[in-house]
C-alpha positions in Angstrom: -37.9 81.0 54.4 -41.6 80.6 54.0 -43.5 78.0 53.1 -45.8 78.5 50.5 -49.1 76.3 48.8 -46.3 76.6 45.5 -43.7 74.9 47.6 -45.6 72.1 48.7 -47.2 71.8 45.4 -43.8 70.9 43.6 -42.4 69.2 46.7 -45.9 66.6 45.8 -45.3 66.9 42.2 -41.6 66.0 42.7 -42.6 63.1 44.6 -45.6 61.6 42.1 -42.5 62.3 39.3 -39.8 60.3 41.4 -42.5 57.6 42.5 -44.0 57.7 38.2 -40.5 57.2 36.8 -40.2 54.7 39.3 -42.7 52.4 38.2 -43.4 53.1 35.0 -40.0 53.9 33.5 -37.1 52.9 35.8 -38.3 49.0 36.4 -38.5 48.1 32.4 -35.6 50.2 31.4 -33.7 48.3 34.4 -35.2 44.9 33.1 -34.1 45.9 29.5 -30.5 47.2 30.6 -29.8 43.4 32.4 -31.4 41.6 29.7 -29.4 42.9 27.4 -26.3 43.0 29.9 -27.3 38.9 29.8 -27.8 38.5 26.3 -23.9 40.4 25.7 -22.5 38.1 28.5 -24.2 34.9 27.0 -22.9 36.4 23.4 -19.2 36.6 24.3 -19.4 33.4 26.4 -20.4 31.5 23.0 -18.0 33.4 21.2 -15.6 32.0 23.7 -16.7 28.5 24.0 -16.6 29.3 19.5 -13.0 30.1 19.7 -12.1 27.1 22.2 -14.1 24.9 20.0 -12.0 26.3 16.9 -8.7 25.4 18.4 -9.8 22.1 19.3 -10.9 21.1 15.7 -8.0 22.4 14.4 -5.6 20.0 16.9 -8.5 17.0 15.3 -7.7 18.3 11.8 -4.1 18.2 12.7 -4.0 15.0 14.4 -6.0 13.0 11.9 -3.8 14.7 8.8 -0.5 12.9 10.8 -2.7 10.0 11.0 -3.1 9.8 7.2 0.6 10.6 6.3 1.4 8.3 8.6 -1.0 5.5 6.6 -0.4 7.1 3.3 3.6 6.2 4.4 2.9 2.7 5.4 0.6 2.0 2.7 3.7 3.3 0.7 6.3 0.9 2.1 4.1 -2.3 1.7 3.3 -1.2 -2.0 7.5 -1.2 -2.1 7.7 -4.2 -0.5 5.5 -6.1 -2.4 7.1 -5.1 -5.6 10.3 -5.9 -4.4 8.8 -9.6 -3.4 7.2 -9.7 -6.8 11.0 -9.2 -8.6 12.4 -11.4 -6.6 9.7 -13.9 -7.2 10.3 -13.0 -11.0 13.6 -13.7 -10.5 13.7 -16.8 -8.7 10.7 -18.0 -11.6 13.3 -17.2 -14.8 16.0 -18.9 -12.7 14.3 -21.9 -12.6 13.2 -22.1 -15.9 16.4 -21.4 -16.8 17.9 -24.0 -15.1 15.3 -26.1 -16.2 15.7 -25.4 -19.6 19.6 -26.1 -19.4 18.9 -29.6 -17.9 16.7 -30.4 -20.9 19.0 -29.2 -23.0 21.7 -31.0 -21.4 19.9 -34.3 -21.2 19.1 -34.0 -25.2 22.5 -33.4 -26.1 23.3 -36.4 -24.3 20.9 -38.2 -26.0 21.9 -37.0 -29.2 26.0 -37.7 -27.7 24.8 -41.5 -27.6 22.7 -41.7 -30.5 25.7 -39.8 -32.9 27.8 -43.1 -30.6 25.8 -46.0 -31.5 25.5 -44.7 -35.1 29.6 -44.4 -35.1 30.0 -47.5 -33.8 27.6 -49.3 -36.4 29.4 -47.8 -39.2 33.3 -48.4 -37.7 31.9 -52.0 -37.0 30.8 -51.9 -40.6 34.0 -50.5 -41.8 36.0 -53.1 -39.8 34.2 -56.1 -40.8 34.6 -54.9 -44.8 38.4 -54.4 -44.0 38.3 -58.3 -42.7 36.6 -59.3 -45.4 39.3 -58.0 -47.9 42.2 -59.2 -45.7 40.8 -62.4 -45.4 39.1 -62.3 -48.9 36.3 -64.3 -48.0 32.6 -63.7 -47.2 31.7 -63.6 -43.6 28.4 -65.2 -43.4 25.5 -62.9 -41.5 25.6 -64.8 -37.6 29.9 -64.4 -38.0 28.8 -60.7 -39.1 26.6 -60.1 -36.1 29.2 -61.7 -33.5 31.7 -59.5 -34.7 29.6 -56.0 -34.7 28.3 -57.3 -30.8 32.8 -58.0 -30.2 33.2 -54.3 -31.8 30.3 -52.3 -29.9 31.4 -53.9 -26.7 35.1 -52.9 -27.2 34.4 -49.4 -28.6 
């Protein structure tokens, strides 16, 4: 094999391409091929950390939704039981005047009992001392009349 000027000549062109595309081309385009290798790592690590993030906010979201039924449920129980107080307290209220009511009734019909009493005995006294008077066919004079009403009451 010989040798020749043509042979060296692309042996030094060969190595001024190698050493050129080297320097000039292979650095950036290796610079460019890592920072976009970074930039695709650091995307899908966000997209991670996104999705993690997602399911975490959905437990919150769950979590505080039972916390609301379970307040909207409470809430709903002392609303119950406060109606149910407020009847009974209605209740107990119209028993009471009820029962006051029937006492005051009670105590004016007795009054009225007493009254409708004194009135009968007044007139049976009455009657009485007009049914002496005819037997005994004289007049009974107005202190006789009172002693014998005060005799009457006190026996009736």
């Amino acid at each position: 094999m010989n040798i020749t000027a043509t042979l060296i000549g692309q042996i030094v062109a060969f190595v001024l391409l190698i050493w050129f595309v080297n320097k000039v081309l292979w650095g950036p385009v290796t610079k460019i091929l890592t920072d976009r290798q970074n930039r695709i790592a650091d995307g899908l690590a966000a997209a991670e950390k996104g999705k993690r993030e997602l399911v975490h906010a959905e437990e919150r979201a769950k979590e505080q939704l039972r916390d609301v039924k379970t307040q909207a449920a409470e809430i709903i129980a002392q609303a119950e039981k406060r109606a149910n107080e407020m009847v009974e307290e209605a209740k107990n209220k119209a028993r009471e005047e009820a029962e006051r009511q029937l006492t005051a009734a009670k105590a004016e019909i007795e009054q009225e009992v007493n009254r409708a009493k004194e009135t009968l005995r007044a007139q049976v006294a009455g009657v009485a001392v007009a049914g002496a008077q005819r037997i005994l066919k004289k007049e009974i004079t107005e202190k006789a009349h009172a002693d014998l009403l005060k005799d009457l009451v006190a026996q009736i």
